[in-house]
GUTORGU-372638 format. One record per atom (N, C-alpha, C): residue number from 1; residue in one letter; z, y, x. Coordinates in nm, 3 decimals. Layout:
! GUTORGU-372638
{num:NUM; residuo:A; pz:Z; py:Y; px:X};
...
***
This chain:
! GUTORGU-372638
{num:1; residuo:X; pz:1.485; py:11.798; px:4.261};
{num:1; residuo:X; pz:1.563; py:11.793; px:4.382};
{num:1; residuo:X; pz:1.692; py:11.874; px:4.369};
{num:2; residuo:X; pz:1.683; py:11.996; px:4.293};
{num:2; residuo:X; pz:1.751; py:12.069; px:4.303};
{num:2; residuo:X; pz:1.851; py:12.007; px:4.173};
{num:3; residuo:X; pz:1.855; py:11.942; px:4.075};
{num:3; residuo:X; pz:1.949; py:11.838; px:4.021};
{num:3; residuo:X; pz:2.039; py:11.775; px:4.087};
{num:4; residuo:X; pz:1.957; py:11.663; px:4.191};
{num:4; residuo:X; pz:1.994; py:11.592; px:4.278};
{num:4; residuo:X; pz:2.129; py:11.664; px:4.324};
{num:5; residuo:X; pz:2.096; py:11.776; px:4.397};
{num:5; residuo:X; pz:2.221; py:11.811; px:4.460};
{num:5; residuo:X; pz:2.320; py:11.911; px:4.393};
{num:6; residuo:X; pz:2.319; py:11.931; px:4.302};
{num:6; residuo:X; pz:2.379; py:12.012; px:4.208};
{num:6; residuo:X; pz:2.494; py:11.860; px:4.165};
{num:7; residuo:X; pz:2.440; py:11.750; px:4.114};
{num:7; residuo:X; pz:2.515; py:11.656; px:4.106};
{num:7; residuo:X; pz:2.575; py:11.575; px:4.225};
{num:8; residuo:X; pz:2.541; py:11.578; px:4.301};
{num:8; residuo:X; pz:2.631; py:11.532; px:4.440};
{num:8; residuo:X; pz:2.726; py:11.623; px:4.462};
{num:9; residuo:X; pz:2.691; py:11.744; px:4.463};
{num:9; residuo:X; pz:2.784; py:11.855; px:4.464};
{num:9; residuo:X; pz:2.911; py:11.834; px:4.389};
{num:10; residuo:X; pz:2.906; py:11.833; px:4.266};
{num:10; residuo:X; pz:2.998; py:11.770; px:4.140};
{num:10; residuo:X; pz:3.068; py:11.668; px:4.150};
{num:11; residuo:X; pz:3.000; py:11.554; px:4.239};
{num:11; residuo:X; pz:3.099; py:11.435; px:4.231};
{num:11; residuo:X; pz:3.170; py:11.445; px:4.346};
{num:12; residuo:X; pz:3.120; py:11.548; px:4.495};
{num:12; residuo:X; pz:3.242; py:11.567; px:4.553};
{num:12; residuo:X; pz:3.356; py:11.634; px:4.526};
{num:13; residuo:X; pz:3.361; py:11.718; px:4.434};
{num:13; residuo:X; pz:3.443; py:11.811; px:4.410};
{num:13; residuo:X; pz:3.525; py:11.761; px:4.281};
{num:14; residuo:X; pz:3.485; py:11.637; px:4.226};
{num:14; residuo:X; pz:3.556; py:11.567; px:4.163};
{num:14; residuo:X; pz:3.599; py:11.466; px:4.174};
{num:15; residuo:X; pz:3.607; py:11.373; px:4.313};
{num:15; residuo:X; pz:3.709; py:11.341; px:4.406};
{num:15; residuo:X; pz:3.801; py:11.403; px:4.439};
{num:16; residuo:X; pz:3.944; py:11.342; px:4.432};
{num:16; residuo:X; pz:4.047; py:11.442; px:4.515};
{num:16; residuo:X; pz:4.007; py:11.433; px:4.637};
{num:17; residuo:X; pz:4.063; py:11.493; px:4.743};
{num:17; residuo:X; pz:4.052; py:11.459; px:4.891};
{num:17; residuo:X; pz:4.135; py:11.356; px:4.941};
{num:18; residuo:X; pz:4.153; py:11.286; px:5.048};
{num:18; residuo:X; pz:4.216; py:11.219; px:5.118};
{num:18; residuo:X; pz:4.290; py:11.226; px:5.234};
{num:19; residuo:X; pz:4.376; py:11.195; px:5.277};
{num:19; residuo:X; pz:4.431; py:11.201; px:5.443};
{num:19; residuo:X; pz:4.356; py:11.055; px:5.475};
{num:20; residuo:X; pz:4.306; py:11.106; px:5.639};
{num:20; residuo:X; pz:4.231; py:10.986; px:5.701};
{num:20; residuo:X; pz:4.302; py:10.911; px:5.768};
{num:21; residuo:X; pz:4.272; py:10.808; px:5.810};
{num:21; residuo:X; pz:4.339; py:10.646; px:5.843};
{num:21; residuo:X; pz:4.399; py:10.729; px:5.976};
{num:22; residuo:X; pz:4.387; py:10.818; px:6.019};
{num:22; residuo:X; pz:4.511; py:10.826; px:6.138};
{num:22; residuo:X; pz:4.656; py:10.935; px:6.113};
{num:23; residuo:X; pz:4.604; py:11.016; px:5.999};
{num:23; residuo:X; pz:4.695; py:11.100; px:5.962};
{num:23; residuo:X; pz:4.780; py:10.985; px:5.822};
{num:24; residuo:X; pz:4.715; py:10.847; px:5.823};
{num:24; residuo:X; pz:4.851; py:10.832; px:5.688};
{num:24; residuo:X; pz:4.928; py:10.711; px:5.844};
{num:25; residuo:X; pz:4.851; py:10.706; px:5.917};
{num:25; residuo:X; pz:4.939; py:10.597; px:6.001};
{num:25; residuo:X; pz:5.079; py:10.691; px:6.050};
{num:26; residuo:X; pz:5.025; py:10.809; px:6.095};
{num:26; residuo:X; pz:5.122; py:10.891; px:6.156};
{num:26; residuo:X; pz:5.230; py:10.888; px:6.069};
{num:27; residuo:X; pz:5.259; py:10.885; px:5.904};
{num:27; residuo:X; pz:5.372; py:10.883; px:5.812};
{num:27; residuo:X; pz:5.451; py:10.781; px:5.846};
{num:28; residuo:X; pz:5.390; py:10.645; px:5.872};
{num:28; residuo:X; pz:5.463; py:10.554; px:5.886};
{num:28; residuo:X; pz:5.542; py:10.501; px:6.068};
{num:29; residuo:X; pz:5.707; py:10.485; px:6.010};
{num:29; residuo:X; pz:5.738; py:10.413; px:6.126};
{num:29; residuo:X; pz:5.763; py:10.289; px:6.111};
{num:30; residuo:X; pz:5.805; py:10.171; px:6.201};
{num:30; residuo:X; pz:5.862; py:10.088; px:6.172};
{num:30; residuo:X; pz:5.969; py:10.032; px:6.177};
{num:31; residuo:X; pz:6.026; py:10.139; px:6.244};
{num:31; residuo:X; pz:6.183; py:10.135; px:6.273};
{num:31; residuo:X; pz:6.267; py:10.209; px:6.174};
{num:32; residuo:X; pz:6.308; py:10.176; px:6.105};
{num:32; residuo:X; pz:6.376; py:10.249; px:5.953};
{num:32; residuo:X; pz:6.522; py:10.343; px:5.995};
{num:33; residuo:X; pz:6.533; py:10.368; px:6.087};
{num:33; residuo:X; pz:6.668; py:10.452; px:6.139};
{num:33; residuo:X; pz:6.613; py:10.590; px:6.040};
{num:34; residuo:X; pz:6.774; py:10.641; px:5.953};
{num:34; residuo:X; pz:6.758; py:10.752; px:5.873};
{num:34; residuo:X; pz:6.616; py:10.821; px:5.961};
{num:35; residuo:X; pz:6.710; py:10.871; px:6.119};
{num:35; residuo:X; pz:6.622; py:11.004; px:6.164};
{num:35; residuo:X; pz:6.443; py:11.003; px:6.192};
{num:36; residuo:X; pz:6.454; py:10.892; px:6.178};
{num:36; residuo:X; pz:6.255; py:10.893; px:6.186};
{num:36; residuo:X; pz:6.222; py:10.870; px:6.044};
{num:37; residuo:X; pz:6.255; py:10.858; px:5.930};
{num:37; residuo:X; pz:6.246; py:10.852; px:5.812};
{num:37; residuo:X; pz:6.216; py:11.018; px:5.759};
{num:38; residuo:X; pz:6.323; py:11.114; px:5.807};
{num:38; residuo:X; pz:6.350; py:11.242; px:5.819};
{num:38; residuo:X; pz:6.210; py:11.285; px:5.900};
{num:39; residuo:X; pz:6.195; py:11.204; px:6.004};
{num:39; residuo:X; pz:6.019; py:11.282; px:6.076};
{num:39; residuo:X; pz:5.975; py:11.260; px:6.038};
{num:40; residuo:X; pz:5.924; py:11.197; px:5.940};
{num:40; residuo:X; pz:5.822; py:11.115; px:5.847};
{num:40; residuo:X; pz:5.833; py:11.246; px:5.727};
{num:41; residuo:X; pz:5.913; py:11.256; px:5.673};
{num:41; residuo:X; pz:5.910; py:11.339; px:5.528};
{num:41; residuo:X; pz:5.841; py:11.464; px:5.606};
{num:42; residuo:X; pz:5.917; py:11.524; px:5.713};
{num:42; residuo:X; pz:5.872; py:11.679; px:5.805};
{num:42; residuo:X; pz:5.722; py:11.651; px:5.845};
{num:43; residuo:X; pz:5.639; py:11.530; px:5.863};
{num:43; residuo:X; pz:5.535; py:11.502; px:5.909};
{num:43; residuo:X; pz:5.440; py:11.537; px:5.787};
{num:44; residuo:X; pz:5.474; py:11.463; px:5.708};
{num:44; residuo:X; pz:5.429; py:11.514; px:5.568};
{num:44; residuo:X; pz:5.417; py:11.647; px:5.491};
{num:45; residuo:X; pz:5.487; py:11.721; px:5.503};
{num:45; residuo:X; pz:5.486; py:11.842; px:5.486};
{num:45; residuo:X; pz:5.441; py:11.921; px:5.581};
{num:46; residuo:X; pz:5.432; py:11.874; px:5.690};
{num:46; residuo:X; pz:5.335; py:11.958; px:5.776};
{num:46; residuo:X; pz:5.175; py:11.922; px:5.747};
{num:47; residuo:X; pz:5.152; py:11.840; px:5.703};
{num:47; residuo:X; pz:4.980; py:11.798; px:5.646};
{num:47; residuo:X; pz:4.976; py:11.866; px:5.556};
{num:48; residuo:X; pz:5.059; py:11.868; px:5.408};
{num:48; residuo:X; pz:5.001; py:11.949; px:5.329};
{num:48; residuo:X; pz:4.925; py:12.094; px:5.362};
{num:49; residuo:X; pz:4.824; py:12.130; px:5.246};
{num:49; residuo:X; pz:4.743; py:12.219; px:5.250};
{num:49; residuo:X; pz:4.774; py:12.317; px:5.165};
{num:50; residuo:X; pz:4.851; py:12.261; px:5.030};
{num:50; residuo:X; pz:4.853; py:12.377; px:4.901};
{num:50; residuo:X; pz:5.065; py:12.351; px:4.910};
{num:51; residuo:X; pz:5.089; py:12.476; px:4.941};
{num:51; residuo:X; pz:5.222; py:12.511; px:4.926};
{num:51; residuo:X; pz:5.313; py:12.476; px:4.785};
{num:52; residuo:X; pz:5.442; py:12.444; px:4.802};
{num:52; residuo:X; pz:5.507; py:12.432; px:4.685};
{num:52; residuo:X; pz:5.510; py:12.557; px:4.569};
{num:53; residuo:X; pz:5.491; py:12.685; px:4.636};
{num:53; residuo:X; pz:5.455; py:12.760; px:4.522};
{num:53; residuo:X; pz:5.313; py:12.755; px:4.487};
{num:54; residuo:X; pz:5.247; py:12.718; px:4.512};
{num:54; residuo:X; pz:5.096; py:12.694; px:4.489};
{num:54; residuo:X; pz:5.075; py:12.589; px:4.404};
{num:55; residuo:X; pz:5.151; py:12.486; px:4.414};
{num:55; residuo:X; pz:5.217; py:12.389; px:4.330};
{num:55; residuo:X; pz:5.232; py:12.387; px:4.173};
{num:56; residuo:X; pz:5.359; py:12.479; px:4.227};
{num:56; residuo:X; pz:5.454; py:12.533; px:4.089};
{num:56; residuo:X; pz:5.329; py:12.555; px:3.981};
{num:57; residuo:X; pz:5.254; py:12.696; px:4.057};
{num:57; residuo:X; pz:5.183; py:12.762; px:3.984};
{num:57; residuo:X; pz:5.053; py:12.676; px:3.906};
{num:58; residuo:X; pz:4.996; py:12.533; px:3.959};
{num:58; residuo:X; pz:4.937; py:12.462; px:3.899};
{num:58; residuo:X; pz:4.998; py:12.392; px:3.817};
{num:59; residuo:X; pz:5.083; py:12.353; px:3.845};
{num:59; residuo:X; pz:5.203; py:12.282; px:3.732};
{num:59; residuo:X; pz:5.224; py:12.327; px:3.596};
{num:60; residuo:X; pz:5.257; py:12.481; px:3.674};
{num:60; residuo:X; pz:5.302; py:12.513; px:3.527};
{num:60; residuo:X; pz:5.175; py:12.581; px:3.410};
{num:61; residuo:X; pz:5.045; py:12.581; px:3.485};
{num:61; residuo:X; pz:4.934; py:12.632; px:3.408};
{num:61; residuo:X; pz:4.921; py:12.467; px:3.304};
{num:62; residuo:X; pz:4.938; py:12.335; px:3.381};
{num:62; residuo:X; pz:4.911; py:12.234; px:3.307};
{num:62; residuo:X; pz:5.018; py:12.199; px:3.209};
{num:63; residuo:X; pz:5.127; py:12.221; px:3.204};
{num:63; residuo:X; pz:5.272; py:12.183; px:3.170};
{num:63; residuo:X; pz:5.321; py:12.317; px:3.080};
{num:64; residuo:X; pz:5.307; py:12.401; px:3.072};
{num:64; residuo:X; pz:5.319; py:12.550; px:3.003};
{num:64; residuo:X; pz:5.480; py:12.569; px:2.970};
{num:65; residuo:X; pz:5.569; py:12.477; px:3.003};
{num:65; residuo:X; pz:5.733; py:12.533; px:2.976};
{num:65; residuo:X; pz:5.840; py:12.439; px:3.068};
{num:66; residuo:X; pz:5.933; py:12.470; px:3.088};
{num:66; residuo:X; pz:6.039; py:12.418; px:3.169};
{num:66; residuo:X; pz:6.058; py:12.437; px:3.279};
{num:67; residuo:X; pz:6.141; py:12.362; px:3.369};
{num:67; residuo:X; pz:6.156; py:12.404; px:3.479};
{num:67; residuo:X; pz:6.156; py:12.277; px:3.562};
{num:68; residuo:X; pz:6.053; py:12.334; px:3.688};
{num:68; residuo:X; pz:5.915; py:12.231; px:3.794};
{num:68; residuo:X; pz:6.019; py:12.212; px:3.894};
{num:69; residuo:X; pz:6.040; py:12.047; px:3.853};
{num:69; residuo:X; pz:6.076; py:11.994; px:3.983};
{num:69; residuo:X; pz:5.951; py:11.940; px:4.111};
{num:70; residuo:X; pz:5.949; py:11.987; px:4.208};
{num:70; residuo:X; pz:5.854; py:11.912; px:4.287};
{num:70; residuo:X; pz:5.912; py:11.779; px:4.371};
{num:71; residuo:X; pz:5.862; py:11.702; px:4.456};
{num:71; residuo:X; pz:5.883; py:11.554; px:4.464};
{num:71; residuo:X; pz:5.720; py:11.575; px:4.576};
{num:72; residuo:X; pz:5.736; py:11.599; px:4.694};
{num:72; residuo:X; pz:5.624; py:11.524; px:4.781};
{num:72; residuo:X; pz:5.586; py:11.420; px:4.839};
{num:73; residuo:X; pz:5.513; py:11.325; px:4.780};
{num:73; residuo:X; pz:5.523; py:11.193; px:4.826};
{num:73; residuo:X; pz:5.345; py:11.141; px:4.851};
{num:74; residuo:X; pz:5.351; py:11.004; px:4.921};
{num:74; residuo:X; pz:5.224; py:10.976; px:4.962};
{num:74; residuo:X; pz:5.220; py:10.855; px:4.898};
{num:75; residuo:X; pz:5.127; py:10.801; px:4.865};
{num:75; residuo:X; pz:5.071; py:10.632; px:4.814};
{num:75; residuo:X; pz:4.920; py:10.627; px:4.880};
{num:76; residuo:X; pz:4.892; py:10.527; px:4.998};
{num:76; residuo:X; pz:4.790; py:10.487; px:5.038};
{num:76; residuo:X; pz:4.780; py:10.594; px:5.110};
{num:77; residuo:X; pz:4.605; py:10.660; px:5.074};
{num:77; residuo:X; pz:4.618; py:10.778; px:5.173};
{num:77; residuo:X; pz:4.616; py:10.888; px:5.103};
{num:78; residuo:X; pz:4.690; py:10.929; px:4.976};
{num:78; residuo:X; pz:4.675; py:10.979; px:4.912};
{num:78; residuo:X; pz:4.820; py:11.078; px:4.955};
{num:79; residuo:X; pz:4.809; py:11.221; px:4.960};
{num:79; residuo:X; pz:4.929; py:11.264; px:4.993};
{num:79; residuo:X; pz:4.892; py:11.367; px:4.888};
{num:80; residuo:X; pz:5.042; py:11.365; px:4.787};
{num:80; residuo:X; pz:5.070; py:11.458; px:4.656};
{num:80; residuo:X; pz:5.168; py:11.472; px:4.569};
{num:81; residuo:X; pz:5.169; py:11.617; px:4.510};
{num:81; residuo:X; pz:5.292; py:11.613; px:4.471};
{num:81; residuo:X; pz:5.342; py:11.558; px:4.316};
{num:82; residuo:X; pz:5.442; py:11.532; px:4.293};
{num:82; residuo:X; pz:5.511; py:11.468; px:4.162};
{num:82; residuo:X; pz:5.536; py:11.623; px:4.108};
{num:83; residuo:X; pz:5.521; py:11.660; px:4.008};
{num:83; residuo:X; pz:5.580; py:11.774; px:3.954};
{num:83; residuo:X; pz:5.610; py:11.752; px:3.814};
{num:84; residuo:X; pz:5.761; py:11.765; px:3.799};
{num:84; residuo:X; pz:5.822; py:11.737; px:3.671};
{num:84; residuo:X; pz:5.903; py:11.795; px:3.593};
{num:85; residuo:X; pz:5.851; py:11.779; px:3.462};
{num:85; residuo:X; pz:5.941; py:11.880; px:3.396};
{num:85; residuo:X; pz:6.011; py:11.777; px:3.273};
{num:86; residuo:X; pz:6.078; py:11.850; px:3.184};
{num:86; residuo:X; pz:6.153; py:11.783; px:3.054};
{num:86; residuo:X; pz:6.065; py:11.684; px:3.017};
{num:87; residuo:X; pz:5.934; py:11.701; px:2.994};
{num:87; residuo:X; pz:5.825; py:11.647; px:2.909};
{num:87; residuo:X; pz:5.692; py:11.658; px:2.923};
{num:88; residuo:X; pz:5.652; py:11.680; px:3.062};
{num:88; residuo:X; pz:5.535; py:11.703; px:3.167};
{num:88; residuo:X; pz:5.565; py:11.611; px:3.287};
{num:89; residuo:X; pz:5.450; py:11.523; px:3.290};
{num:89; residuo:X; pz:5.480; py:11.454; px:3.505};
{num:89; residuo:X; pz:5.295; py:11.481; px:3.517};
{num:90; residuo:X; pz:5.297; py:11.594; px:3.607};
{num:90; residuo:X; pz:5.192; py:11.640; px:3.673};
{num:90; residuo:X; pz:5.161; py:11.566; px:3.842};
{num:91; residuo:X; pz:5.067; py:11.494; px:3.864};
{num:91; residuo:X; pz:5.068; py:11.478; px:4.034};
{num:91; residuo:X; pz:4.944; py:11.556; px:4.066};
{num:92; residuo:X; pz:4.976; py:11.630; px:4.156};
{num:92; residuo:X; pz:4.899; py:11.721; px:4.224};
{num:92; residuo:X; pz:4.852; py:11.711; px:4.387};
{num:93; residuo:X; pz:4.693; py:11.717; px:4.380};
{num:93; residuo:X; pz:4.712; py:11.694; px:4.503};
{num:93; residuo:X; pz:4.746; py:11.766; px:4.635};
{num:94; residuo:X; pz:4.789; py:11.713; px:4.736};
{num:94; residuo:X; pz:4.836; py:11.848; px:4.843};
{num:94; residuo:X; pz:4.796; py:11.869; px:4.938};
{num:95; residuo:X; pz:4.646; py:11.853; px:4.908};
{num:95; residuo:X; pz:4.526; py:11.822; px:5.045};
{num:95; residuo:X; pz:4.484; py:11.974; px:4.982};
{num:96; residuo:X; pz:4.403; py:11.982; px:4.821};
{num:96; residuo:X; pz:4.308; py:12.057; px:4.784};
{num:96; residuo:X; pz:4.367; py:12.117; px:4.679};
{num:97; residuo:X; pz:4.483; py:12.034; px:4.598};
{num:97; residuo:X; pz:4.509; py:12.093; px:4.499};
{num:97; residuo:X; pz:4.449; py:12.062; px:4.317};
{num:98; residuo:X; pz:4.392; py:11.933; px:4.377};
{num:98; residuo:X; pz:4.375; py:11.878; px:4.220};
{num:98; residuo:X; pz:4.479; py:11.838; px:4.167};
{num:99; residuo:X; pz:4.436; py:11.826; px:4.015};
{num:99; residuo:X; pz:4.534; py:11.734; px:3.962};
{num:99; residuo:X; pz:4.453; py:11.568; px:3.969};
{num:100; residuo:X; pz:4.562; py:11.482; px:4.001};
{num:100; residuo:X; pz:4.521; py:11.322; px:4.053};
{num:100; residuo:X; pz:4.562; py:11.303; px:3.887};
{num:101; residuo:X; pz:4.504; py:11.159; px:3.859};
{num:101; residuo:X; pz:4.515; py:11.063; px:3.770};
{num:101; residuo:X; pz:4.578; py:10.956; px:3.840};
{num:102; residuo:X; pz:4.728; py:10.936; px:3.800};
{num:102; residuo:X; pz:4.831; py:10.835; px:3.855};
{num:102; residuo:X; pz:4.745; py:10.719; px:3.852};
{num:103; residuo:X; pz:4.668; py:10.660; px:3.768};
{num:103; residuo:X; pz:4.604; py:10.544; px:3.795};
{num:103; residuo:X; pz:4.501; py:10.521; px:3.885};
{num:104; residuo:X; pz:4.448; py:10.653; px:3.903};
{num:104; residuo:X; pz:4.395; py:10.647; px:4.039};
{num:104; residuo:X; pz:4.465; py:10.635; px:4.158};
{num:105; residuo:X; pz:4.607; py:10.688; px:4.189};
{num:105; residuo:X; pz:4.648; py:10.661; px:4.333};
{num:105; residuo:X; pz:4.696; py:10.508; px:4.295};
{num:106; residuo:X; pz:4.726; py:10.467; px:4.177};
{num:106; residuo:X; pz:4.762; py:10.280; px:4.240};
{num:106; residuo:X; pz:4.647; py:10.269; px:4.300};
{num:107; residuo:X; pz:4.505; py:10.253; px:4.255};
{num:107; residuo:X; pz:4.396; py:10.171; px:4.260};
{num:107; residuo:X; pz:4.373; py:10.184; px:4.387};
{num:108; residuo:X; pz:4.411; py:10.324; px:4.449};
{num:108; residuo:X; pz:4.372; py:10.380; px:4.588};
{num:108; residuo:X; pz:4.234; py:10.398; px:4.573};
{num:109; residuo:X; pz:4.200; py:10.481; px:4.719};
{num:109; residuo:X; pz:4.057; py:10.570; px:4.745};
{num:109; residuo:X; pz:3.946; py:10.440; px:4.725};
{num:110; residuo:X; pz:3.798; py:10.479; px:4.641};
{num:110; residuo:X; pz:3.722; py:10.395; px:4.628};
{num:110; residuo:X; pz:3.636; py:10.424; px:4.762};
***
C-alpha cells in the first residue's frame, strides 16, 4: 500500500501544474485593441507563482553561463517562462517552477 502511494505521489509531482479552464479564459480577449492585449500580458503576470528572479535562478542552475533573457508566455493552459541564453532555451514553469518539456506544451495537458 505504502508503494502505491509513494508512486502516485511521484507522478504528481512530475506533472507540471496547470492554470484551470477559467484562469486561461481570463488571458484571452477578443477584441485585439493594443490596450486589452496589455491587460492580458498584466493578467498573466499576476497568476504567476515563481518570480522572474526565481526564474533566473533556475535557469541559470540548468544553463550554467550567459546572460537570461526571460519571455512570459502561455500555450493552452500552460503558463511559463521562455528563458534564453546564447546556447540554452529553458521553459520553466510559472505555476510551480518546473522545468516543462517544449513538446509537452504543444501536445497540451493529458
Amino acid at each position: 500500500m505504502k508503494y502505491l502511494i509513494i508512486l502516485l505521489s511521484v507522478y504528481a509531482f512530475a506533472n507540471a501544474q496547470t492554470m484551470s479552464p477559467q484562469e486561461h479564459l481570463q488571458l484571452h480577449q477578443y477584441n485585439q485593441r493594443p490596450s486589452l492585449k496589455k491587460s492580458a500580458e498584466q493578467k498573466a503576470h499576476r497568476m504567476h507563482r515563481i518570480n522572474e528572479k526565481r526564474a533566473k535562478a533556475i535557469a541559470r542552475k540548468k544553463c550554467q553561463s550567459g546572460t537570461i533573457k526571460l519571455r512570459l508566455v502561455h500555450h493552452d493552459t500552460y503558463l511559463y517562462y521562455i528563458a534564453k541564453t546564447q546556447t540554452c532555451t529553458v521553459y520553466i514553469n510559472a505555476l510551480d517552477g518546473t522545468i516543462i518539456d517544449p513538446k509537452k506544451i504543444e501536445k497540451g495537458p493529458q
